[in-house]
N, C-alpha and C positions, 0 to 999 in steps of 0.2 A: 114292203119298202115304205110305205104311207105310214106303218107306225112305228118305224126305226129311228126315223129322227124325231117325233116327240118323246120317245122313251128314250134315246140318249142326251139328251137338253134332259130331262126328266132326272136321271141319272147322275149327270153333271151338277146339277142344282144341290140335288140332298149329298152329293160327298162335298163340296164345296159348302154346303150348311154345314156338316161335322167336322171340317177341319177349321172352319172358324170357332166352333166353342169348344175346340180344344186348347184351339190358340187363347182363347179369353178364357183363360181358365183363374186367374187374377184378376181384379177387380180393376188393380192400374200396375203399372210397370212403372218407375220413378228412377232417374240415373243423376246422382251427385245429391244424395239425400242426406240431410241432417236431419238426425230426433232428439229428443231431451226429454230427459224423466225427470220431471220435480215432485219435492214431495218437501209444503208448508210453505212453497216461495225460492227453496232451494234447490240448487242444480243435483240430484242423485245418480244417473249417469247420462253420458251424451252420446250418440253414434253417430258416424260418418261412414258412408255407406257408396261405394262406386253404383249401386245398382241395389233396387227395394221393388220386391212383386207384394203387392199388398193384397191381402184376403179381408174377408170380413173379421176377424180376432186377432191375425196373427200380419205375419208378412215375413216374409225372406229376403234373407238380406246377403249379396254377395261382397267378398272381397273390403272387409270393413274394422272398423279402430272402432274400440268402445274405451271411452275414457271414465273412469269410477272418481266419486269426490265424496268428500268427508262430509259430518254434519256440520262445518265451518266454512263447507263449500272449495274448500283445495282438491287440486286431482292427488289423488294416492296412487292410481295406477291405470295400467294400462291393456286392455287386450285386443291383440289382435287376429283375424281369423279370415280364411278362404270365405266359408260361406256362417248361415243361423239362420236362428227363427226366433223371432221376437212376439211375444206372445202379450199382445197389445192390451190388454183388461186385465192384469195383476203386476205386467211390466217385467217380468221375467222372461229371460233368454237361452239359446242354447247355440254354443258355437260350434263348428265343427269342418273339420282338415287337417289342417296344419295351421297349430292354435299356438301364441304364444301373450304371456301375462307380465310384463316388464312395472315394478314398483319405481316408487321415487326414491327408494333405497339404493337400489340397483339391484334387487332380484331378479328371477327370474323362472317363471314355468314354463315347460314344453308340454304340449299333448295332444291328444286327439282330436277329444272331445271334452265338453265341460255345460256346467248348466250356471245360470245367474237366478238367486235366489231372490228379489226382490224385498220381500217381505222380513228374510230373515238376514240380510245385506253377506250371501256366503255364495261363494263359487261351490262345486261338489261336481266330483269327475269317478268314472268309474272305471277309465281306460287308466293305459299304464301312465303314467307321470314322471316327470323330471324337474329337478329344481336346482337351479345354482344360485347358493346362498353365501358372499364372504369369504368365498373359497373351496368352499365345499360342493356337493353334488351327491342329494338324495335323490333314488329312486326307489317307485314303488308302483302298487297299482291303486286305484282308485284314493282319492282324496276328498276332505270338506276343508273350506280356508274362510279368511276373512278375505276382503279386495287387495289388502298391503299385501298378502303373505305373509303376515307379522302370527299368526295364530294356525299353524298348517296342520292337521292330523291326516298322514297317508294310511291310507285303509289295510295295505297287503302287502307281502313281496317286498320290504324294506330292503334295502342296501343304501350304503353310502360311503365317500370317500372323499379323500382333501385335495385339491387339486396341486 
């Protein structure tokens, strides 16, 4: 009985140690976050973010709007997404849920998932895809676009129809 209660304080201590660093498993946890990506001065894209778990490179982002702008600085578009992962050192994204990509045209993507290419300014999805365009509605699976969806190549699985 003399070593039942230091080995239970004992006990107590190290699962209480492992359930805190599993808790901090994020560097920080951030709610109502705005980012912005420039590139020369100008705005490239911006997020708004209900909730940001930030890592050392990357950080996740829940429930969030990413707004895309032109090299003249106008938004072209819009996506929004349940959750991503913003991959902080080349500024590239990946969204994923229930994803949808609204232009200043009035376009339109649905999908799963989708990846933001930073470098080379192109979305690229390999889940099925949906686009309502002017009346119309392709679908297909996997895509590469520009942010307008002015330039869309669906990869597979083509169909379309006029609404």
């Amino acid at each position: 009985m003399r070593y039942f209660l230091p080995a239970l304080i004992f006990l107590f201590l190290a699962c209480g140690q492992r359930g805190e660093k599993e808790k901090s498993e994020s560097q920080e946890v951030l709610r109502g976050v705005r980012i912005t990506e420039t590139r020369l001065g100008k705005k490239s894209w911006e997020l708004f973010a209900r909730r940001v778990e930030e890592f050392k490179d990357t950080a996740r982002v829940y429930d969030f709007v990413l707004y895309f702008y032109d090299e003249e600085g106008n938004k072209t578009s819009e996506l929004w997404a349940d959750s991503g992962v913003v991959f902080q050192d080349k500024g590239d994204m990946k969204a994923l849920g229930k994803v949808r990509v609204y232009t200043q045209e009035g376009d339109t993507l649905y999908t799963t998932s989708l990846r933001w290419k930073e470098r080379e300014k192109k979305i690229l999805s390999e889940s099925p895809v949906e686009i309502h365009s002017r009346g119309k509605i392709l679908k297909g699976k996997g895509l590469i676009s520009d942010a307008r969806l002015s330039n869309v190549e669906i990869l597979g699985k083509i169909q379309g129809k006029s609404e």
